[in-house]
N, C-alpha and C positions, 0 to 999 in steps of 0.2 A: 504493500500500500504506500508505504515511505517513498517507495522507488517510483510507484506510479506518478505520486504529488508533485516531487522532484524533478521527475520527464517534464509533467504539465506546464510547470512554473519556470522550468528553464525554455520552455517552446515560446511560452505568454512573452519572457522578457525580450527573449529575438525577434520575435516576432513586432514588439511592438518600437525597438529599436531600428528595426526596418523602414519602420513606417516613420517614424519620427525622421531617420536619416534620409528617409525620401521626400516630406515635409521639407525639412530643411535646405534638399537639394532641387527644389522645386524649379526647373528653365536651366540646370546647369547644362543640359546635355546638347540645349542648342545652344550654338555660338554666335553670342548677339550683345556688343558690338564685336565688329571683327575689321581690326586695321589692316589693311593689305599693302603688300611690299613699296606700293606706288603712291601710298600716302590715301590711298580711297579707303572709304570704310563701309562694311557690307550689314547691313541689320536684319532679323528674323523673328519674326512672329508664327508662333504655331497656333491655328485656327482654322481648322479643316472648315465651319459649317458657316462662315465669316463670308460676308458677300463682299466688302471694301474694307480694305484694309490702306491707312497713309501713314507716312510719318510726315510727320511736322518737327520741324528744325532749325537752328540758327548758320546752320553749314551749308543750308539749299542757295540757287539761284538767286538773289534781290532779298533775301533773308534780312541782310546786316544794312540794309537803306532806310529801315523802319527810324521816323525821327521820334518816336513817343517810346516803346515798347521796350522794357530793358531785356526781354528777352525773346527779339525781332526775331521771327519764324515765317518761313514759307512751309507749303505741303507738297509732297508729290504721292501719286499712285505707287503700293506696291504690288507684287507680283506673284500669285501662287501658284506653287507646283504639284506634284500629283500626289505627295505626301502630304498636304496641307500646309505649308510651309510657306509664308507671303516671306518677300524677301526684297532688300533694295538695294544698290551700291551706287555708290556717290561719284563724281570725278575726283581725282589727285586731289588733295586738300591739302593747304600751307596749316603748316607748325599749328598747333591753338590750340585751346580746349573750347569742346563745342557739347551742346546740350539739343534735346527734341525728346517728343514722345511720340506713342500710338494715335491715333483712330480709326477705332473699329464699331462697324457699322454706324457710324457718326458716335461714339462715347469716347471719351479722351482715356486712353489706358497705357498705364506705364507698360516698361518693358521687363518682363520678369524675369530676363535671361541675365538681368545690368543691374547691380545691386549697388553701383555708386550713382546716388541723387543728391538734387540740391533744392533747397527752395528759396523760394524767391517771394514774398510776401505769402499769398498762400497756393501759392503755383510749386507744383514740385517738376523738377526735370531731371529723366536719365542723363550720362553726361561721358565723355571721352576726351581723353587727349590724344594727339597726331604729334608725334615730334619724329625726327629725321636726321637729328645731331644733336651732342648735346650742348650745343650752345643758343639752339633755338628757343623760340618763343614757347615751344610745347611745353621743351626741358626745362625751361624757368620757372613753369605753372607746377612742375611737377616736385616728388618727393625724392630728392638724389640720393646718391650716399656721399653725404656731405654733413659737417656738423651743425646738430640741429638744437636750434631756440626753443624757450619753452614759452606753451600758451596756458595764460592762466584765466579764471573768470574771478574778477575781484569786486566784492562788495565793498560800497567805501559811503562813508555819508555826505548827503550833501546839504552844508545850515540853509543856502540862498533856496532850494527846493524844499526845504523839510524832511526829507525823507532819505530811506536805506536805497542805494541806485546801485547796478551792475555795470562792469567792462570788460572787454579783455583787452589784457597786456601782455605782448610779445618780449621776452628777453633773450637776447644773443646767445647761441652755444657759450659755457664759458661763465656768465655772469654768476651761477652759482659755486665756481670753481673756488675754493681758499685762498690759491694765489693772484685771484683779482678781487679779492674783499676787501681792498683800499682803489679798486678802479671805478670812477666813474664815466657815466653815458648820456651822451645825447637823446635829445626823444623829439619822435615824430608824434603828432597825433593826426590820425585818420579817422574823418567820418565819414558817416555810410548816406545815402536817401532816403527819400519818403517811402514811408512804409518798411525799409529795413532798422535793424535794431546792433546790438554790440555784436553779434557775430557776424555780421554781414561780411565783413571783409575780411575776417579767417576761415566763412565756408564760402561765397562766392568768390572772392577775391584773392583768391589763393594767395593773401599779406603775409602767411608766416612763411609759403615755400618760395615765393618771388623774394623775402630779405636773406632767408638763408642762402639762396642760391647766388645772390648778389653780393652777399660779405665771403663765399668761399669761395668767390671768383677772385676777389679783389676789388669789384668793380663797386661797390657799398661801406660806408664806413657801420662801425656795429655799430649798435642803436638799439634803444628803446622803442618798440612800437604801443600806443594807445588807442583802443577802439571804444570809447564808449558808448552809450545808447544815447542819441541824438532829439529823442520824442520826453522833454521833460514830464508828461504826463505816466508815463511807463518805467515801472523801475527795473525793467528790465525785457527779456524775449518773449515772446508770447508762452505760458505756460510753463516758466521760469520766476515767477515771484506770485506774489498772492494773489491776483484775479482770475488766476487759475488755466481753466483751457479753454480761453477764448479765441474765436476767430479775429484771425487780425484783418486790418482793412489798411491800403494803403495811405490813407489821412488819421490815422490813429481815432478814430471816433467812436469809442466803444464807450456806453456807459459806465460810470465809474463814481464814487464818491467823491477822490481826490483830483483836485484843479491844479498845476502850479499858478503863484502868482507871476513866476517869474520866465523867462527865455532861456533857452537855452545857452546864447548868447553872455546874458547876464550872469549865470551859473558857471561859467565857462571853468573862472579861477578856482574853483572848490575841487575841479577833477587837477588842478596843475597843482594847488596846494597840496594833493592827497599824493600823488605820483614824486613830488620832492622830496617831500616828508617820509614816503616807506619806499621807498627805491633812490639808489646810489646814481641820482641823478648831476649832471652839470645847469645849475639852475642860474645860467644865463639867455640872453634873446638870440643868442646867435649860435648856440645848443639847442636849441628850440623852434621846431617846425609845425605850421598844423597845415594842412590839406581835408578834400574830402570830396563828394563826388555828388553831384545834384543839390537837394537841398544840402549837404554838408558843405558842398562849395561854397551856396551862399553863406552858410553859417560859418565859417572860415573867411570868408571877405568879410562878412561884419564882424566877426571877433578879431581879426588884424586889425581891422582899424577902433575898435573898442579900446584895446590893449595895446598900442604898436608899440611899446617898448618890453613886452614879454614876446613877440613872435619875429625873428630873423630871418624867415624862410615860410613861403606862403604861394599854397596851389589849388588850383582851381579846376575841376576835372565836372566837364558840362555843366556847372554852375549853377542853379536855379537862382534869380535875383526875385524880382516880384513877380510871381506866375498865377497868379487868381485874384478875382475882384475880394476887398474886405483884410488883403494881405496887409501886415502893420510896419511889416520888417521895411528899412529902408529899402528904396529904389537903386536902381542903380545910378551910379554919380557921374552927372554930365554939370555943364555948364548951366543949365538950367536950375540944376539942383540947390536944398537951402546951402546959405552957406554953413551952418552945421554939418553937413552930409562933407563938403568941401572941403572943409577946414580938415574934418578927419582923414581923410587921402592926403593931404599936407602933411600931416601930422605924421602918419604912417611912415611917409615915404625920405622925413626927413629923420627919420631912426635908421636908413637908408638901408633897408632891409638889401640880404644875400643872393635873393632871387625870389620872383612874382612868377611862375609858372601857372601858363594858364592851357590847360587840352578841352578839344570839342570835337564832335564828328561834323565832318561834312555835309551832313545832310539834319543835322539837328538843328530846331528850329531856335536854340537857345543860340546860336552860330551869330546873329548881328547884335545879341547883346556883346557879350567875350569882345569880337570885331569894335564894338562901340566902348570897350574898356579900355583895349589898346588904342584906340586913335585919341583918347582921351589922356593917357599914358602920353604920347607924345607929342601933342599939344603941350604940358604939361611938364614935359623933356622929364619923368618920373622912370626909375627904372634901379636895376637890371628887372627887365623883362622879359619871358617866352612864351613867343605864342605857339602851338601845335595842333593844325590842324590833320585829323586821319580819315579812313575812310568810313563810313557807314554812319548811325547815327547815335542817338541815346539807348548805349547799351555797355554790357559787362564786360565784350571783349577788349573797348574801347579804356575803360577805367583801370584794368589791370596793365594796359599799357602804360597809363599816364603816371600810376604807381612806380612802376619801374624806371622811369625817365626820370622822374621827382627824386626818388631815393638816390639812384648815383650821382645826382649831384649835390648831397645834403652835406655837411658839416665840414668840407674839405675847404 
């Protein structure tokens, strides 16, 4: 009887370890994505009973022209075979990391084969990198074997908001080592956009493997990276602090008890005082960068000129200045402007900041403000200035570039 139970109990737990290991290995067996020799990448979807099957992508045809969309997509048809198998390949594709999903029979469906996603306010997408060398753009996005910095999520308080707020902060390979425990560091701080929060730019923006790869080049000096949460109403990622698991909305509009009184703007120094004070920072203006990309660009132009003798280094990556009626935040500064607005671009520019880095796509409609900075800028004979424009329009592959351009030339 002993023997029989034994048999049973040993059959029950293979049996149900089976099933679990095939649970868990759910879409291994097809290979989807799949990078080919020539830089193309092929995708697969299993769906025998599926009448239309697309993918939709940032890698397709006019994909990356979208001026609004941060993550501009076209669709094309794919193709099924006798196995049920819809399938698609790309043309050669340059260096990057590129994102898309499903639709099948018109419902948006991930790909179950691609267990690396990301999301994007409440958009999740599968996602791949192409690199080809490793000094390419892919191999920058990527995870080398290179020494690597650590990301931390740190809770810090802030008096001007009231309340307990989240970040992450990036530190260089090295910074916890003993023999640099009398070394200090520069710090960048990076903000994210509308409707992103404190991780945006260590899971979109691939911030932590684009610095590591850039100080084990050479090409980066080490540095402090800051990411904090940009939406003073949130103290943090959606379903990361006490309002639980809410859906997030790209204008943070979620009911809530707590208001700030204040901007983000105005709160700025409570994240600088908290980073000086528990990190072996060099706590001067010319150690001191901030950047950010959409609304964080704008909040970075007005906290340069709030502050201009705490920021030496200021970048601008598709900017948002005034983008919707009822906006309170200043405009941007022309000769029209009060001279308040004026006076602070004065102000700014005679702390005679290291570099005013400004990136836009091509086709973003935020494109004649930027344009209208710099012609202001030299009017004005205000500078060093860069301007860069790339191709495509308001999107992620565009920000990670700006990133990268920004940092190599920070603290040198």
């Amino acid at each position: 009887m002993k023997q029989a139970l034994l048999s049973f109990f040993t059959f029950f737990l293979i049996t149900v370890s089976v099933h679990a290991q095939q649970a868990l290995g759910y879409g291994s067996n097809l290979k989807s994505p799949e990078i080919n020799p020539d830089g193309s990448v092929t995708l697969r979807f299993f769906s025998p009973k599926a009448v239309s099957v697309k993918v939709v992508g940032d890698f397709l045809p006019d994909a990356a022209s979208s001026k609004q969309n941060s993550q501009a997509q076209s669709e094309y048809e794919m193709v099924q075979d006798s196995e049920g198998v819809w399938s698609f390949t790309s043309f050669p594709l340059e260096p990057e990391l590129y994102s898309y999903y499903f639709v099948v029979n018109g419902e948006r469906r991930d790909d179950p084969s691609n267990i690396y996603k990301i999301r994007d306010v409440v958009t999740w997408s599968d996602y791949f990198i192409v690199s080809r060398k490793a000094d390419d753009r892919g191999a920058l996005y990527s995870t080398n074997n290179v020494p690597h910095g650590d990301i931390t999520k740190i809770w810090y308080e802030s008096p001007s908001i009231g309340s307990l707020r989240r970040m992450t902060v990036y530190t260089p390979a090295g910074y916890a080592d003993k023999a640099n425990r009398n070394r200090r560091y520069p710090v960048m701080y990076l903000l994210h956009g509308g409707g992103g929060d404190e991780n945006s730019w260590s899971d979109l923006g691939r911030a932590a493997q684009i610095i590591d790869n850039l100080i084990a080049s050479g090409e980066a000096e080490e540095m402090i990276v800051v990411m904090p949460n940009g939406n003073v109403d949130d103290a943090a990622a959606p379903g990361e602090w006490s309002l639980g698991l809410y859906q997030p909305t790209f204008f943070g509009n979620i009911p809530r008890d707590f208001h700030s009184k204040v901007s983000m703007e105005e709160s700025f120094l409570d994240i600088v005082g908290y980073i000086d004070s528990h990190y072996r920072t060099i706590p001067e203006r010319n150690f001191r960068a901030i950047c950010g990309l959409s609304m964080g660009g704008g909040q970075s132009y007005q906290i340069s000129m709030k502050y201009p003798s705490v920021f030496g280094w200021i970048g601008l990556f598709s900017a948002g200045f005034k983008m919707w009626e009822g906006d309170t935040r200043p405009e941007l500064v022309s000769e029209n402007s009060s001279p308040e607005l004026q006076g602070a671009m004065a102000s700014l520019f005679s702390y005679k900041p290291k570099l005013y880095y400004i990136g836009i796509g091509e086709t973003d409609e935020r494109l004649k403000y930027e344009k209208a900075l710099c012609e202001y800028f030299d009017r004005h004979d205000y500078g060093p200035y860069e301007f860069v424009a790339t191709p495509g329009g308001h999107i992620w592959r565009n920000w990670r570039i700006y990133l990268s351009q920004f940092a190599r030339q920070l603290f040198k």
